[in-house]
C-alpha positions in Angstrom: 89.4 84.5 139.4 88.3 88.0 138.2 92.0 89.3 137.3 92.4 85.8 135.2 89.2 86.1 133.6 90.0 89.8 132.9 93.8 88.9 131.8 92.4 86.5 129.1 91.0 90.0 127.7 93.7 91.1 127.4 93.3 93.1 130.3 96.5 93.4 133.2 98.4 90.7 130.9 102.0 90.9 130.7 103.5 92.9 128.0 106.4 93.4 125.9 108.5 95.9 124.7 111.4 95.7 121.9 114.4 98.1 122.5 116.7 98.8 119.5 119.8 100.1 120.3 119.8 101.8 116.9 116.7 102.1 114.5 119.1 102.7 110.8 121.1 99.8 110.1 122.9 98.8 106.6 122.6 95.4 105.2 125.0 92.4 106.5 125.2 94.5 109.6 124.0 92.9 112.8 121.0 94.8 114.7 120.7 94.3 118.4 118.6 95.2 121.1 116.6 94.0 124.2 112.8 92.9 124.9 111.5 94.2 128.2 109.2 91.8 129.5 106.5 92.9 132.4 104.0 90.5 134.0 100.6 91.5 134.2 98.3 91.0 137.5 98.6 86.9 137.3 100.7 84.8 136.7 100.9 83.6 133.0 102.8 80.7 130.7 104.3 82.2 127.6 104.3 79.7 124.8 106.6 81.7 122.3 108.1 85.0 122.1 109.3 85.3 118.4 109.8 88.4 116.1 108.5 89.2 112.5 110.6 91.0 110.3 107.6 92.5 107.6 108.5 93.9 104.2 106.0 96.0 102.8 106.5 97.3 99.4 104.1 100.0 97.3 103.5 99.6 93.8 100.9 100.7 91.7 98.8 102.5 94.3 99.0 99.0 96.4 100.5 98.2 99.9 101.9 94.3 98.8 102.9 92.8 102.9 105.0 89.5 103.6 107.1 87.9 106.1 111.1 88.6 105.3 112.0 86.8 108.6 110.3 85.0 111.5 113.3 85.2 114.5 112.6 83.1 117.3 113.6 83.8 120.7 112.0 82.1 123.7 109.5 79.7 124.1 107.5 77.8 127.1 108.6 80.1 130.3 106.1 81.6 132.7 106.0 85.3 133.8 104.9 86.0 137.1 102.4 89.1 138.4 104.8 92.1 138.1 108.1 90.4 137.6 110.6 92.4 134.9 112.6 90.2 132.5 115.0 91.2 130.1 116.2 89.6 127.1 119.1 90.3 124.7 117.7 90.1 120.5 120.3 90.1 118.2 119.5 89.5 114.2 121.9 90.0 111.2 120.2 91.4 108.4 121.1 89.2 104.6 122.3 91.3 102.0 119.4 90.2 99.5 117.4 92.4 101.1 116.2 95.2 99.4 116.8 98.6 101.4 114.5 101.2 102.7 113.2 103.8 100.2 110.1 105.9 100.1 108.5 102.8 98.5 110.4 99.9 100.6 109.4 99.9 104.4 110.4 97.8 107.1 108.6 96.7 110.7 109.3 94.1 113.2 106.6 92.7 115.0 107.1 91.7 117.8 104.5 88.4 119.6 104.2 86.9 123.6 102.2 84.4 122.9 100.2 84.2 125.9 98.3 80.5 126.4 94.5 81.0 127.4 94.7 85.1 127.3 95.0 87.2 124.6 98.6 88.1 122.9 100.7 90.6 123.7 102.1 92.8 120.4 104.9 95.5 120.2 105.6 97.2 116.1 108.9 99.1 115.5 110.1 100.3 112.5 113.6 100.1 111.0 115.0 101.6 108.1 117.4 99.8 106.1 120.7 101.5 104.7 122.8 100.3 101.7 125.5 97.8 102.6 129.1 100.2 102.6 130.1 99.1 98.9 127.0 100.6 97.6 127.1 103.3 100.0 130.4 104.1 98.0 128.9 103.9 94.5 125.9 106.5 95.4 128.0 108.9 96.3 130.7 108.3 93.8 127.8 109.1 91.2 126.5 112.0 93.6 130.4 113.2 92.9 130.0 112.8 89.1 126.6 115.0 89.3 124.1 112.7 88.8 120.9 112.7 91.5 118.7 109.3 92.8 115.1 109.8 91.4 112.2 109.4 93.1 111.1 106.6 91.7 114.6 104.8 92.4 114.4 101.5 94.6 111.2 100.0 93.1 111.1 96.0 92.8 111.6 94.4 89.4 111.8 90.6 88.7 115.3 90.5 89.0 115.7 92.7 92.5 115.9 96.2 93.3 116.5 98.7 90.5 118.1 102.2 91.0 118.4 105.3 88.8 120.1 108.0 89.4 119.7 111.3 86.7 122.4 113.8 85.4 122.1 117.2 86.8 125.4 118.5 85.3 128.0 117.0 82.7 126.9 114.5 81.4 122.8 116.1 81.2 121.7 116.5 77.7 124.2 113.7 76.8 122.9 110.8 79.4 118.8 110.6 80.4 119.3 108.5 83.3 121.0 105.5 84.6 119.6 102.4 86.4 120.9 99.3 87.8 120.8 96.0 90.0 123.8 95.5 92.6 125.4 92.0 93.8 127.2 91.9 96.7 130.2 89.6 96.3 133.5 88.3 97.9 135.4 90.3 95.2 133.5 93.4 95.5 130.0 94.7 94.1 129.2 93.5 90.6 126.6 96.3 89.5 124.3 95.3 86.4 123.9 98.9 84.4 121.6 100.1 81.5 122.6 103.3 81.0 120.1 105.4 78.9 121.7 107.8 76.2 120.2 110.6 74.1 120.8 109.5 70.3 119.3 112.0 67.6 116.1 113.9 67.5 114.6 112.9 71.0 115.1 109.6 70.7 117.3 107.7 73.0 119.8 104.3 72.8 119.7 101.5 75.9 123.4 100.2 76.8 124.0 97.7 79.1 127.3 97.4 81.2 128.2 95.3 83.7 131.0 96.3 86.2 132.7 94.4 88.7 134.7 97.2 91.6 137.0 95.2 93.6 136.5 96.0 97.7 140.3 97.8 97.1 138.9 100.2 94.3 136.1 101.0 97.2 138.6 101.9 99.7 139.0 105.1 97.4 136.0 107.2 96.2 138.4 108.8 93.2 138.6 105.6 91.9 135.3 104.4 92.4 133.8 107.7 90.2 136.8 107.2 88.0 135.2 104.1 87.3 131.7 104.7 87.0 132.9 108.2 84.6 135.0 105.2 82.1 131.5 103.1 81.7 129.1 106.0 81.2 131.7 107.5 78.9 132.5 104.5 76.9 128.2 103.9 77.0 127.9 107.5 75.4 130.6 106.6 72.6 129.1 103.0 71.8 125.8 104.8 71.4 127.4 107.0 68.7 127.0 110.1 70.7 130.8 110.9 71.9 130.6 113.6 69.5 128.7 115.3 72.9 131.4 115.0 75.0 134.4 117.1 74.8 137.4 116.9 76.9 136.9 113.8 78.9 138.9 110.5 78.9 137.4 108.1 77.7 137.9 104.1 78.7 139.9 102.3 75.8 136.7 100.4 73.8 137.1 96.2 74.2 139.0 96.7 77.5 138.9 93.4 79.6 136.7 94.9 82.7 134.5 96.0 80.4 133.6 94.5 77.5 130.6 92.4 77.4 128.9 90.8 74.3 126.0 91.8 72.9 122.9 90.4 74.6 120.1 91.0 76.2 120.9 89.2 79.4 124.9 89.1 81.6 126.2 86.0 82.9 125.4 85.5 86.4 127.9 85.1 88.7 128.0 83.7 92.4 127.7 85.3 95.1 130.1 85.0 98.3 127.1 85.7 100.5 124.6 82.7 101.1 122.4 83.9 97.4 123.5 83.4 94.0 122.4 84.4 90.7 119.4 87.6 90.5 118.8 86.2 93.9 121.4 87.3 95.5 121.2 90.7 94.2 120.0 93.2 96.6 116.0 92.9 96.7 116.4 89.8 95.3 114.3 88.2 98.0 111.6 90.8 97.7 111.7 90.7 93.6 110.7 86.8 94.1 108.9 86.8 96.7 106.5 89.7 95.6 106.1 88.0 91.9 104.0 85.4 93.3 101.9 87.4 95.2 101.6 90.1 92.3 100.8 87.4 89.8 98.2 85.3 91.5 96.1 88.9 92.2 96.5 89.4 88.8 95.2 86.3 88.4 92.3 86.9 90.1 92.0 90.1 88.3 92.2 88.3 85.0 89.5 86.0 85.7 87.1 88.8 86.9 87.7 91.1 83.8 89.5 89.2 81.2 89.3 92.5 79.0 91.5 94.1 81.3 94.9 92.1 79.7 96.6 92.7 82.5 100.1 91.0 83.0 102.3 90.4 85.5 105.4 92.8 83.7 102.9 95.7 84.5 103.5 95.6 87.7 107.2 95.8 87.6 107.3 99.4 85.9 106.0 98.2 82.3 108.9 95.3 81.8 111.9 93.6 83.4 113.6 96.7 82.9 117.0 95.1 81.0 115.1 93.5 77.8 116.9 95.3 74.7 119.2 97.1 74.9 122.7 96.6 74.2 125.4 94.7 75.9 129.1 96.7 75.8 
């Protein structure tokens, strides 16, 4: 009677354990693993063992938490006083996830749900990795000398944004360059705003968008190659290819390129389960968080109207790709 009164406590209860065979893991890739299971001093029903998958995402001095996944994996079994059980986990991770970066953190969470006794709690963290096709685009623009700012990975409406800096060719020509990425059956369609210095410290937005098929990935010459044509023909559109000296540039109006002027690209499908800014990567966290982010706002609003806060404040002063011009 006293080891069940003291189990309800919390105290000689069966635990739990999560085992990851690997704690990096890139997007679409499937994690795996194994719960150890122990029983405590009595025997004890388990109603549900599940896992949480927790996004937590820093902005503007916050910590904003949700649930990106709640992975269920055994429910109404009973554990005996000091029996062992093992059980296999397996999750594959979506590709509109947004990955790990200094502001983007992952935990799973692991719950026994223990009836009439206290539950039973195990935290891991995982870090997420770029799926390979994006992989390939960082370093093709780590091969062209540009350099992922701190600030790189943050959650705008329309998923996660990068920027990446020039630290050697194109610096003094190009101030940065951001972008969302899509994850399709043809390849990864990246949406780019490429930021170019135009006159006296001023600078000019242009927007390209650039489909690289899965067989330009297979080679990292041709993925820069690429990436070198769009800045390039960004630079000239902006009027500043008087800058550049001696490098090709991509023929202007070419098919792969070209896109009318706009403030907003066609979205396409994706291949993978999301379409639209949805399926971008971070697409889940960029909608999920907005409705969290607005209704504290909210709440904000109504406390000190004078404050004129709005929700675009939050997401790094704007949507990040209104203006600008389309190529």
């Amino acid at each position: 009677m006293w080891k069940k009164f003291l189990s309800r406590l919390g105290i000689g209860a069966a635990k739990v354990d999560l085992v990851l065979h690997r704690s990096h893991v890139r997007l679409g890739e499937t994690l795996e693993g194994e719960f150890l299971l122990e029983g405590g001093s009595v025997a004890q029903h388990i109603r549900n063992l599940d896992v949480v998958l927790q996004l937590e995402v820093h902005a503007e001095g916050k910590a904003y938490r949700k649930t990106a996944a709640v992975i269920p994996v055994a429910s109404s079994f009973t554990i005996q006083p000091g029996e062992r059980k093992v059980l296999p986990f397996s999750y594959a991770l979506p590709l509109h996830l947004p990955i790990s970066r200094p502001t983007v953190r992952y935990t799973f969470v692991t719950r026994l749900d223990i009836a009439a006794g206290a539950d039973a709690y195990d935290q891991d963290a995982i870090h997420i990795l770029p799926p390979t096709a994006l992989e390939q685009v960082f370093s093709a623009l780590a091969a062209l000398g540009f350099r992922e700012k701190a600030t790189s990975g943050s959650i705008t409406p329309h998923g996660q944004e990068f920027a990446f800096f020039p630290t050697s060719e194109f610096q003094g020509i190009v101030q940065e360059v951001e972008f969302f990425a899509l994850v399709e059956g043809e390849g990864v369609r990246l949406y780019m705003e490429i930021d170019v210095r135009h006159g006296f410290g001023g600078e000019r937005e242009m927007k390209r968008e650039l489909l690289i098929t899965h067989e330009q990935l297979r080679d990292s010459a041709t993925v820069a190659r690429l990436l070198r044509e769009a800045i390039e023909e960004a630079v000239q559109a902006a009027g500043a290819f008087g800058q550049l000296s001696g490098h090709p540039l991509a023929t202007p109006h070419s098919p792969i390129y070209s896109h009318p002027v706009g403030h907003y690209p066609p979205v396409h499908h994706s291949h993978h389960g999301g379409h639209g800014w949805a399926g971008a990567i971070g697409g889940f966290a960029a909608g999920m968080l907005a409705g969290m982010v607005a209704e504290e706002l909210l709440d904000d609003a109504v406390d000190d109207v004078a404050d004129g806060l709005d929700v675009d404040d939050w997401f790094d002063g704007g949507d990040g790709f209104d203006g600008g011009d389309w190529l």
